[in-house]
C-alpha positions as CSV (number, residue, x, y, z in Angstrom):
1,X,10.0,17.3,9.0
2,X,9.0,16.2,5.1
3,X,12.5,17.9,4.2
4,X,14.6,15.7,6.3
5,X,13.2,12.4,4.6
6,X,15.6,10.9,2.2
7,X,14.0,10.8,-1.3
8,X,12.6,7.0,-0.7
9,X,11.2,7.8,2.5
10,X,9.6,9.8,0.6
11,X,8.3,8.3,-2.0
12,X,7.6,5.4,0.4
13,X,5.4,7.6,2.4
14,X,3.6,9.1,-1.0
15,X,2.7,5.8,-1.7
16,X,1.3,4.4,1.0
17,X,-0.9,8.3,1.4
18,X,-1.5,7.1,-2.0
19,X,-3.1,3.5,-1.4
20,X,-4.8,5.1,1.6
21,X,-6.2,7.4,0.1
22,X,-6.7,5.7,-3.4
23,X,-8.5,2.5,-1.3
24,X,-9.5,3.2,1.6
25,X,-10.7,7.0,1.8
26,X,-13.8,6.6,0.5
27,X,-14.6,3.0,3.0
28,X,-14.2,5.3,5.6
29,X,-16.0,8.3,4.6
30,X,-18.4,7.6,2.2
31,X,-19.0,10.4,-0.6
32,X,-21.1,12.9,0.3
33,X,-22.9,16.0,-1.3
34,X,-20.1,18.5,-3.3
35,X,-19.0,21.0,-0.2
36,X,-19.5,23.8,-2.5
37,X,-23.4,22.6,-3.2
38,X,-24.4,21.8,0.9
39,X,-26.5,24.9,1.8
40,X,-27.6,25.0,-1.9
41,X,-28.8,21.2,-0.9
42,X,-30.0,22.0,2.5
43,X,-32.2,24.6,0.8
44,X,-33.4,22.3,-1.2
45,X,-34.7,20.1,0.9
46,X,-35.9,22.4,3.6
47,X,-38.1,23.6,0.4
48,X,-41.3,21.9,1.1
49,X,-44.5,23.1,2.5
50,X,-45.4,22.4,6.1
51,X,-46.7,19.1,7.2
52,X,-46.5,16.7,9.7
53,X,-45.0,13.5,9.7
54,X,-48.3,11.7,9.1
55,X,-49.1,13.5,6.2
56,X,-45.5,13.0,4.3
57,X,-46.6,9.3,4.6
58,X,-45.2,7.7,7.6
59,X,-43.2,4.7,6.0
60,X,-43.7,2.6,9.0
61,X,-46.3,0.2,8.1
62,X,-49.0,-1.7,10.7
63,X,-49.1,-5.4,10.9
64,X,-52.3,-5.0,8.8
65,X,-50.6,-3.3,5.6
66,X,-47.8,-5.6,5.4
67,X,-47.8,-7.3,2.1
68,X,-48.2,-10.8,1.7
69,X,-45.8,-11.7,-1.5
70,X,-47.5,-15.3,-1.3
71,X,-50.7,-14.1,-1.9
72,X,-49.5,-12.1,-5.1
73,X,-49.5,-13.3,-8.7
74,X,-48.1,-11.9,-12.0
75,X,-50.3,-11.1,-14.1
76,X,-48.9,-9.6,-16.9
77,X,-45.5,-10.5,-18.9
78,X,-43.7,-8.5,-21.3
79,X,-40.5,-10.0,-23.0
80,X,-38.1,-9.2,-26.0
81,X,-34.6,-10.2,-27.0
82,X,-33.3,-8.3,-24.0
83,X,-35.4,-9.0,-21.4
84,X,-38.6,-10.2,-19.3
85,X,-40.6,-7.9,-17.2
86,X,-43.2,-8.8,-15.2
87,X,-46.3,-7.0,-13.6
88,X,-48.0,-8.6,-10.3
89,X,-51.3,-8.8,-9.1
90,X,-50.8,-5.5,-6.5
91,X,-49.9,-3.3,-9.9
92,X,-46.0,-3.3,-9.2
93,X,-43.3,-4.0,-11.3
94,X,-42.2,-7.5,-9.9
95,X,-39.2,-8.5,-11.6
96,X,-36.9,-7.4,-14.5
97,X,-34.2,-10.1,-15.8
98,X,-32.1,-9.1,-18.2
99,X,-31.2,-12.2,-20.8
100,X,-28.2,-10.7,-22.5
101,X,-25.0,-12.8,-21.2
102,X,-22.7,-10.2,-20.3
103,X,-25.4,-8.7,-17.3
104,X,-25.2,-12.0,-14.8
105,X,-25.3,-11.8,-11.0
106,X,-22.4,-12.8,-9.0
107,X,-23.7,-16.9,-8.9
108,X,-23.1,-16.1,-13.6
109,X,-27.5,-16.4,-13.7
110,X,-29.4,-14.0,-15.6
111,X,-29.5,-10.4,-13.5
112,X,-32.8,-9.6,-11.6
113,X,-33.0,-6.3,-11.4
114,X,-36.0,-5.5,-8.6
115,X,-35.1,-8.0,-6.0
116,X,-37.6,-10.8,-4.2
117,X,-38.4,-8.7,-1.4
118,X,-38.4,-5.2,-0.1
119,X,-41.0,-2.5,-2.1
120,X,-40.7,-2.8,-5.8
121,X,-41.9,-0.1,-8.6
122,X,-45.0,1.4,-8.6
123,X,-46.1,0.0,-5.5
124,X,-48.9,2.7,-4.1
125,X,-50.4,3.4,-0.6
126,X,-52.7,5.5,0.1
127,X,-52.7,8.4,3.2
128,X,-55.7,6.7,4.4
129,X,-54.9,3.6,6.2
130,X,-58.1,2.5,5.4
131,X,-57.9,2.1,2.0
132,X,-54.7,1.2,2.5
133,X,-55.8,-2.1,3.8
134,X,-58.5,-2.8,1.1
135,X,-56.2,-1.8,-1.5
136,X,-53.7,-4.7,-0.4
137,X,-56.5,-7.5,-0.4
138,X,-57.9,-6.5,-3.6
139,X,-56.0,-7.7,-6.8
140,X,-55.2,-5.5,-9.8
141,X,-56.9,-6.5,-13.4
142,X,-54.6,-6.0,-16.9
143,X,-56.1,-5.1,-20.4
144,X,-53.4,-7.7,-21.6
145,X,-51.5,-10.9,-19.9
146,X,-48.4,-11.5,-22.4
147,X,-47.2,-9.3,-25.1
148,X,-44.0,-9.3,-26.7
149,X,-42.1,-5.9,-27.0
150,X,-40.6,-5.1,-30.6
151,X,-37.9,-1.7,-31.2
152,X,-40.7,1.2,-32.1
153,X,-43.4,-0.6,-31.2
154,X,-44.1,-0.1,-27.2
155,X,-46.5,-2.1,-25.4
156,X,-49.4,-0.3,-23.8
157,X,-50.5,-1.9,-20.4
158,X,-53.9,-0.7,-18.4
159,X,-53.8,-1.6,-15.1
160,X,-57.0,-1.4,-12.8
161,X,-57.9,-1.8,-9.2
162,X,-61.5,-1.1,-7.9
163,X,-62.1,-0.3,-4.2
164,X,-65.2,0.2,-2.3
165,X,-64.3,3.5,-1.6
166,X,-62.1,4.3,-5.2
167,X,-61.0,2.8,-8.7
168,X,-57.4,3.0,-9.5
169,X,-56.1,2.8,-12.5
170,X,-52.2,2.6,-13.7
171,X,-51.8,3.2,-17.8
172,X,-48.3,2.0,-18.5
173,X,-46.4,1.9,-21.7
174,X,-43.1,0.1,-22.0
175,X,-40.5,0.4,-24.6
176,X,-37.4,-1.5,-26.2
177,X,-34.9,-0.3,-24.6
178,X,-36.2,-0.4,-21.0
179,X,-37.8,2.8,-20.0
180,X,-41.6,3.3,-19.6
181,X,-44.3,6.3,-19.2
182,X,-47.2,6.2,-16.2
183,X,-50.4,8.0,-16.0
184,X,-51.7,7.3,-12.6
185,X,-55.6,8.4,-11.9
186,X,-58.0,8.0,-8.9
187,X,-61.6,8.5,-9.6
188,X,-62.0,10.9,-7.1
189,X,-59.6,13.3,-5.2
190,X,-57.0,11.3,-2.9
191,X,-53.5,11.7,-1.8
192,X,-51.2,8.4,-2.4
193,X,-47.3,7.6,-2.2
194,X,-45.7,5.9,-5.6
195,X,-42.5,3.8,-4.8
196,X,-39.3,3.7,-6.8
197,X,-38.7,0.1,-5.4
198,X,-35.6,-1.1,-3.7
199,X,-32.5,-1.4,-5.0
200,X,-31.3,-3.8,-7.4
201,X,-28.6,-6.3,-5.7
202,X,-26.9,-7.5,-8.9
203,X,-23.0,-6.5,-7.9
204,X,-21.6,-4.5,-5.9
205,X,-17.9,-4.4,-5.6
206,X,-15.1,-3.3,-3.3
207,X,-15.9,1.1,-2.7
208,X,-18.7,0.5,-5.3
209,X,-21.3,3.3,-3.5
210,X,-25.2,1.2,-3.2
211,X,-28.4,3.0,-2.1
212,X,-30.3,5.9,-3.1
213,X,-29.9,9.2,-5.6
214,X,-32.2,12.1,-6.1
215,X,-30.6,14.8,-8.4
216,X,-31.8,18.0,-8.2
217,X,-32.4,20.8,-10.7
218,X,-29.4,22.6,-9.0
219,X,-27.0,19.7,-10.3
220,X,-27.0,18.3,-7.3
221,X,-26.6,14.5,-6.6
222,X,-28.0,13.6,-3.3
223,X,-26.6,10.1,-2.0
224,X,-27.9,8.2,0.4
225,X,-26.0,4.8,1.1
226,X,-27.2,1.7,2.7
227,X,-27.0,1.4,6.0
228,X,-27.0,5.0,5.9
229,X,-30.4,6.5,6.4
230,X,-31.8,8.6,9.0
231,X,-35.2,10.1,9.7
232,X,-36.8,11.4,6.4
233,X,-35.2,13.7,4.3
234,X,-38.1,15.6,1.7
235,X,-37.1,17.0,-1.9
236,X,-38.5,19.2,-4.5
237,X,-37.2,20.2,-7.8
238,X,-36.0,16.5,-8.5
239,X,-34.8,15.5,-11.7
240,X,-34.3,11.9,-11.5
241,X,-35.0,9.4,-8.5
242,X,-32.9,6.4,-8.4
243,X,-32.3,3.0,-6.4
244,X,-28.7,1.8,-7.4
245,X,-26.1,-0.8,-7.3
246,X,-22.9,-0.9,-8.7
247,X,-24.1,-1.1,-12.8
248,X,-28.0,-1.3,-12.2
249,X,-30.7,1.1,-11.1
250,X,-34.5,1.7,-10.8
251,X,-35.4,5.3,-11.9
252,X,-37.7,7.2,-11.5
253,X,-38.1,10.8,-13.5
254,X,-40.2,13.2,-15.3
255,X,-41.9,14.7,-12.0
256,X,-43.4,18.1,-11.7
257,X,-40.5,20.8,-9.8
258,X,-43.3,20.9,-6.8
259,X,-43.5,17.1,-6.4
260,X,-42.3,15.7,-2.9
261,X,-40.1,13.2,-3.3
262,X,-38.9,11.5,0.0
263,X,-35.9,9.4,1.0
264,X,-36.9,7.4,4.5
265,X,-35.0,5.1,6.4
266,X,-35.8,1.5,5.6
267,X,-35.1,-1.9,6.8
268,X,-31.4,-1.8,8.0
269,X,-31.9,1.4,8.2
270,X,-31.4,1.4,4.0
271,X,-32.8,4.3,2.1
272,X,-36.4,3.9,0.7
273,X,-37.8,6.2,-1.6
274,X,-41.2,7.5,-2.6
275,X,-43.4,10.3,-3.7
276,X,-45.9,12.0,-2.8
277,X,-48.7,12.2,-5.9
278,X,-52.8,13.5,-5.7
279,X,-55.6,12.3,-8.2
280,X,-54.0,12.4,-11.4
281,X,-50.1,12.0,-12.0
282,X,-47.6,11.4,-15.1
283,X,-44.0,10.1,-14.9
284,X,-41.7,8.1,-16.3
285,X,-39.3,5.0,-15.6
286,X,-36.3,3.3,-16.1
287,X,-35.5,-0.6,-14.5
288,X,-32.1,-2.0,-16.2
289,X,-28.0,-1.2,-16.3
290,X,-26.9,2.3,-16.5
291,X,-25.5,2.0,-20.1
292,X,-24.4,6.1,-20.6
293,X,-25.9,5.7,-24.8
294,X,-28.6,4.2,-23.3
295,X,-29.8,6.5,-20.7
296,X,-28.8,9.3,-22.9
297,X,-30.8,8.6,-26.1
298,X,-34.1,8.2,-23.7
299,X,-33.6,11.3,-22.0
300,X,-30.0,13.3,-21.1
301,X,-31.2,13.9,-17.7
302,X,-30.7,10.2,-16.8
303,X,-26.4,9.8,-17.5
304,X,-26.4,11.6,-13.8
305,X,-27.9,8.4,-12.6
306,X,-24.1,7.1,-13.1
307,X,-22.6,7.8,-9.9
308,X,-18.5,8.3,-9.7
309,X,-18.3,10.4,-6.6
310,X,-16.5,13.1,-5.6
311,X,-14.8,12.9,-8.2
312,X,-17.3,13.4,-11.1
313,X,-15.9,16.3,-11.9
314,X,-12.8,14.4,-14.0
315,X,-14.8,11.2,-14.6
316,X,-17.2,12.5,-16.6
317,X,-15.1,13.6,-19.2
318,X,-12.6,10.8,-18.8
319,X,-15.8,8.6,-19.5
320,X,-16.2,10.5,-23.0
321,X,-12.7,10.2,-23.7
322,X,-13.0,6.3,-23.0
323,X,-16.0,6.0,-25.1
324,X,-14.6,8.1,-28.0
325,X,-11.7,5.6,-28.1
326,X,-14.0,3.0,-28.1
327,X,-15.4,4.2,-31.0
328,X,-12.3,4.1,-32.9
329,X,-10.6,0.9,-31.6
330,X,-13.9,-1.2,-31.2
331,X,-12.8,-2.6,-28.2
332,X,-13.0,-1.8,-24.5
333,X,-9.3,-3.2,-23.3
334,X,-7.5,-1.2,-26.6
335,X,-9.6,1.9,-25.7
336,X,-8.3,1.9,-21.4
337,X,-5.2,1.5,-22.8
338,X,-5.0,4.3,-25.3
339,X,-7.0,6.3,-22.7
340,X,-3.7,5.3,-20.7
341,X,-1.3,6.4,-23.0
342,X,-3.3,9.7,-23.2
343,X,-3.2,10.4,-19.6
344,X,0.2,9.6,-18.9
345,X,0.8,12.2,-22.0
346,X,-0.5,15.0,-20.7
347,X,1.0,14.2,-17.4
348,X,4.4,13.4,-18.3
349,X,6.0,17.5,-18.0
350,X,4.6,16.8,-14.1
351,X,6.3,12.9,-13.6
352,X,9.3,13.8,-15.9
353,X,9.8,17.0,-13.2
354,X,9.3,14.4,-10.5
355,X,11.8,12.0,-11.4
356,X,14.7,14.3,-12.6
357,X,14.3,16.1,-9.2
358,X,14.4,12.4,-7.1
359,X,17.9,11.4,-9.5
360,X,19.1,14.7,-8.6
361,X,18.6,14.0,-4.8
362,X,20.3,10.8,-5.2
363,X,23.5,12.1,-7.1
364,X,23.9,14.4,-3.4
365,X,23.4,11.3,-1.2
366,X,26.7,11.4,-0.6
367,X,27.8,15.0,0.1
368,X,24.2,15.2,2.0
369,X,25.4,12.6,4.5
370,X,28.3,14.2,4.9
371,X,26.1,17.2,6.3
372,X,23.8,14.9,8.4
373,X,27.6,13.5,9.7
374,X,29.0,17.3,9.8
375,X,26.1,19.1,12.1
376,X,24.6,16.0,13.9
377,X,24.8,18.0,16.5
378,X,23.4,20.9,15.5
379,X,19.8,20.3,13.8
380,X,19.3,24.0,12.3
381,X,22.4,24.3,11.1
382,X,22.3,20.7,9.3
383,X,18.7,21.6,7.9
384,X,20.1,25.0,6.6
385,X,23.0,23.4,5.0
386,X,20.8,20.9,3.2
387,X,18.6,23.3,1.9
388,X,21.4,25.5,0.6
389,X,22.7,22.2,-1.2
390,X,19.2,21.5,-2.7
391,X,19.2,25.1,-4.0
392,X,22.9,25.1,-5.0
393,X,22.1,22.1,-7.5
394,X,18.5,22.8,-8.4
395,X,17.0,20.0,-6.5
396,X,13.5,20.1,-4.9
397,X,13.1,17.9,-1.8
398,X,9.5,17.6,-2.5
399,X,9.7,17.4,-6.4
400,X,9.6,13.1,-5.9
401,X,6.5,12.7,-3.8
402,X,4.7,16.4,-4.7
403,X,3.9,14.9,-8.5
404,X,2.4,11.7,-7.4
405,X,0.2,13.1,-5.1
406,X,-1.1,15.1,-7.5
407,X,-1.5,12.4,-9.9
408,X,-3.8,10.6,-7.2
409,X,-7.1,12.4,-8.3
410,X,-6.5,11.8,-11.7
411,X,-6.1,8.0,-10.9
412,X,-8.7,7.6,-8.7
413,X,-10.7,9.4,-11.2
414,X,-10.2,6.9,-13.8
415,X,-10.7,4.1,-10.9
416,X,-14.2,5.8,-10.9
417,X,-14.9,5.3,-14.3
418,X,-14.4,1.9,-14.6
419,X,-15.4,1.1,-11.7
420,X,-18.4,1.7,-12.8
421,X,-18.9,1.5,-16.3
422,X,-21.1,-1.2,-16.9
423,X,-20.2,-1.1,-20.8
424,X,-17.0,-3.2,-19.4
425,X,-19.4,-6.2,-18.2
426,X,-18.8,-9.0,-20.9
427,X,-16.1,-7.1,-22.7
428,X,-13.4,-9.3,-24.0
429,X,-9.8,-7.9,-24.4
430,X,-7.1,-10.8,-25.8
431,X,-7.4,-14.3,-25.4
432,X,-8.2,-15.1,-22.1
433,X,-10.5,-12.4,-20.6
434,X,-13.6,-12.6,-21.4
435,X,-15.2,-9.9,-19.2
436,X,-13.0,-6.7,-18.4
437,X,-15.7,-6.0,-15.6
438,X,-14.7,-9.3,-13.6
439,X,-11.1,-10.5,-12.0
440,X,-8.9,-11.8,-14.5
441,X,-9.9,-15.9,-14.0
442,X,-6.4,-16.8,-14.4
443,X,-4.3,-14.3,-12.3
444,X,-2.2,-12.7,-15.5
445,X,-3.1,-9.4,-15.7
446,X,-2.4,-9.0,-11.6
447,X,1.0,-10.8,-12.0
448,X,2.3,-8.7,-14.6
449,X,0.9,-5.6,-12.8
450,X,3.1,-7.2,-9.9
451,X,6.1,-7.8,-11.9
452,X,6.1,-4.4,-13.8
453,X,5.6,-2.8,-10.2
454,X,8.4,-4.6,-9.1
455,X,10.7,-3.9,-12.0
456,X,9.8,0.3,-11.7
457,X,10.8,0.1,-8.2
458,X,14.2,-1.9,-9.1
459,X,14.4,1.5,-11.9
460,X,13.5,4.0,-9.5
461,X,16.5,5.8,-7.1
462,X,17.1,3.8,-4.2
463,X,18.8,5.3,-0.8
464,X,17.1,4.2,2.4
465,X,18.7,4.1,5.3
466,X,16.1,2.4,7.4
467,X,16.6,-1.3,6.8
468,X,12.3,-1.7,8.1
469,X,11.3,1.0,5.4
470,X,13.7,-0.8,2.7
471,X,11.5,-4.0,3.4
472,X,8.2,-2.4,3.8
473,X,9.0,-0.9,0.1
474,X,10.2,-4.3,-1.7
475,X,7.4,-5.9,-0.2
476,X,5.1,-3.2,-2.0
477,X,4.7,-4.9,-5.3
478,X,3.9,-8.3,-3.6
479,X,1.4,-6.4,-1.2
480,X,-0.3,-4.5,-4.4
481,X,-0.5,-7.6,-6.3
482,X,-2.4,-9.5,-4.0
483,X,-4.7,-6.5,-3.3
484,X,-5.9,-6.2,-6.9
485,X,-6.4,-10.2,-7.7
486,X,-10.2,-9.7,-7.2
487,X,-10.6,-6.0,-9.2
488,X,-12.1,-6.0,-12.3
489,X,-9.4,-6.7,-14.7
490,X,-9.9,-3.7,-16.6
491,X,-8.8,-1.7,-13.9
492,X,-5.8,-4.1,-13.3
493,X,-4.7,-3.7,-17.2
494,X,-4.9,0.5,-16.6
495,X,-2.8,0.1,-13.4
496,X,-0.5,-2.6,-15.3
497,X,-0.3,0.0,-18.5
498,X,0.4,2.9,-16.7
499,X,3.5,1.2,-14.8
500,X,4.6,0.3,-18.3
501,X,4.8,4.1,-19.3
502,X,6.6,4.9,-15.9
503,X,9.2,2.3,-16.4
504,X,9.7,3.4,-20.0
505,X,9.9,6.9,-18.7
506,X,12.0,5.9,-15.5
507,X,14.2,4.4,-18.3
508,X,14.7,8.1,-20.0
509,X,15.1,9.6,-17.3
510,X,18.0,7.1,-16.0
511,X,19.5,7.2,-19.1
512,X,19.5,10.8,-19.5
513,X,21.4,11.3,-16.5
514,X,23.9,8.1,-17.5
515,X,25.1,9.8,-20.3
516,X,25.4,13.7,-18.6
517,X,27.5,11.5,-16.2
518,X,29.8,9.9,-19.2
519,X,30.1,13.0,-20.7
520,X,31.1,14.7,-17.4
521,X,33.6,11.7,-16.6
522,X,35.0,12.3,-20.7
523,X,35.6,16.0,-20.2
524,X,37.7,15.3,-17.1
525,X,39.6,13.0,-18.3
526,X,40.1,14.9,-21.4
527,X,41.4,18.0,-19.0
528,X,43.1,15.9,-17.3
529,X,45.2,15.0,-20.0
């Protein structure tokens, strides 16, 4: 069937497999665990000792242990340069803004990290429902109220809660750059449930994945999404916990390989995640953007908290490459586009095969219609024929479409990346953008992306016979245009780059086969003489 396409039939269908896929895949059917790592996974979380639903926690709380946020205080407040962090009268971590420009919600205020409602950070409960209720009526007392937070100089916190039937007591220390360590003790033997918190609702953009992570020490990432959770899921050997949005997330790490920790399904049936902890317990934390130095320089476990989906495999690296380049050119929008350049490098042997093969196909147009015209009457004999034409002159009928397929998980890759790289939030690149992580406020960058789509598809062999599929194509750059007004205009300047390289390649190619033509035409007329 794909064989008796003409070349822009084709290429028309490779594309829109290609916006499909590239757009809309992952809408429809949301990442999941690697296929290779499932039964690994399943093991995983199968790997927990026996208990019944009551003694994993029960997340489902009574109309006496519901939390009322009025009746709660902060009591202590920690700023620096970077940000302000507040500690409430229940011992939980009640808010986080970040003061540095470039991290603003989508109404341009100051992020807030742990949202106003839904569990937040260190929130505890206790197995016994009991205590429980005391525990939520009795206030929390702090060793300090205000204390301002200085680069190698953390702040040590000493949070305690006495109950009639137990004292509590939370020793926190916070540092600079936004992670913290927790010692947890009971003064006698008890069995509790530590809270990651919900997750941050900062931004979340078009096929940017939101919910839960716990990465496991078999390299696993397991994803929960909002909306998405069912039942209670328990793991063990957990490296990191997370609560996520698109550049922000609430982490939890540093947990013993035998800890439970458990992903439950929430309000909106939204992941919530907890652990399960006994007398005394150490961890540590992490509330703030997921900035790969950053989470590397407190602790290399934490860059898998960056999320890019199934495709990880070829972000990762294609993040390194970005940040190297960064390094060099000092600036975000110079480093995509030498990133760009790079790509299309090591790709070009595979378009450059591509396009010769589509030019060839065109040059036989003619003599291939006279087959179609020849054997209309005779499909197998017609599809034999064009075959032995394609052979005769070296042409491969899926040498167009074939190379841009393969392209697409290299693009989409690279969509991954900075998608999700919250480095690009209040990166400038030229006069005009200011922030290569928000839509381009005055429309350039997606015009010219239009334009330059338009102007490759004007370069690119055109034989359709199908006056629908002719429109459907020239209406392409128009569709494509509008599509990516609200991306992040750092993705728009890699798509608007890379046509740039395909039309200056599209150009070679064209005039490559000009000038065979020329000579061909010279040497005949030379005979002919």
């Amino acid at each position: 069937m794909f064989d008796k396409m003409t070349p822009n039939q084709r290429l028309l269908v490779a594309v829109l497999v290609s916006v499909i896929f590239f757009v809309g895949y992952t809408a429809i059917f949301p990442p999941k665990e690697p296929q290779q790592d499932q039964k690994v996974a399943q093991a995983k979380v199968q790997k927990v000792k026996e208990a019944s639903v009551e003694e994993v926690s029960g997340h489902e709380i009574s109309e006496a242990e519901k939390i009322d946020e009025s009746a709660s205080s902060d009591i202590v407040v920690i700023k620096n340069d970077k940000f302000v962090l507040k500690i409430d009268s229940l011992g939980r971590i009640s808010s986080k803004e970040l003061l540095e420009d470039k991290f603003r919600d989508a109404e341009d205020l100051h992020a807030q990290v742990v949202p106003e409602n839904g569990t937040k950070p260190l929130f505890v409960r206790f197995l016994d429902k009991t205590i429980n209720e005391s525990a939520l009526k009795t206030p929390y007392t702090a060793s300090i109220s205000n204390a301002e937070l200085i680069a190698g100089t953390p702040v040590a916190v000493t949070l305690t809660q006495k109950l009639p039937q137990v004292t509590v007591t939370k020793a926190l220390k916070f540092y600079a750059d936004g992670h913290y360590d927790v010692k947890v003790t009971t003064s006698k033997p008890l069995r509790y449930y530590v809270y990651i918190g919900d997750r941050p609702q900062v931004a979340q953009q078009l096929m940017a994945v939101a919910g839960s992570m716990i990465y496991t020490n078999d390299d696993v990432a397991h994803i929960t999404e909002d909306g998405e959770a069912e039942g209670r899921q328990v793991f063990q050997g957990v490296e990191l916990a997370s609560s996520f949005d698109q550049y922000t997330a609430t982490i939890m790490y540093g947990f013993n390989a035998d800890t439970n920790v458990i992903v439950e399904r929430g309000f909106e049936s939204n992941p919530v995640v907890y652990f399960e902890a006994e007398n005394n317990n150490e961890f540590h934390g992490y509330i703030g953007p997921k900035e790969h130095k950053v989470l590397e320089a407190i602790n290399p476990v934490l860059v898998n908290a960056i999320e890019y989906g199934w495709f990880t495999f070829a972000a990762k690296p294609l993040f390194a490459l970005l940040s190297w380049l960064h390094g060099i050119f000092g600036n975000w929008g110079w480093a995509i586009i030498a990133l760009t350049a790079i790509v299309r490098a090591v790709l070009y042997p595979l378009t450059y095969k591509g396009m010769v093969s589509m030019q060839k196909i065109k040059e036989l147009a003619p003599q291939l219609k006279e087959i179609k015209e020849k054997y209309s009457k005779d499909p197998q004999r017609m599809n034999a024929a064009t075959m032995e034409m394609y052979k005769k002159h070296g042409a491969n009928p899926l040498g167009g479409c074939l190379p841009m397929i393969l392209q697409i998980p290299v693009f989409f890759a690279i969509y991954r990346v900075l998608l999700n790289a919250v480095e690009l939030q209040g990166a400038p690149w030229l006069l005009w953008i200011d922030d290569l992580s928000r839509m381009d406020p005055y429309y350039i960058l997606p015009i010219l992306m239009g334009a330059s789509m338009f102007l490759q598809q004007h370069m690119t062999p055109n034989n359709f016979t199908d006056p629908l599929q002719e429109k459907m194509f020239k209406y392409l750059p128009i569709i494509f245009t509008f599509f990516f007004v609200t991306f992040p205009s750092g993705l728009v300047l890699y798509w608007f780059v890379n046509n740039l390289f395909s039309i200056a390649q599209q150009f070679i190619v064209n005039q490559q086969f000009k000038n065979a033509k020329d000579v061909k035409v010279a040497v005949e007329k030379k005979s002919g003489k």
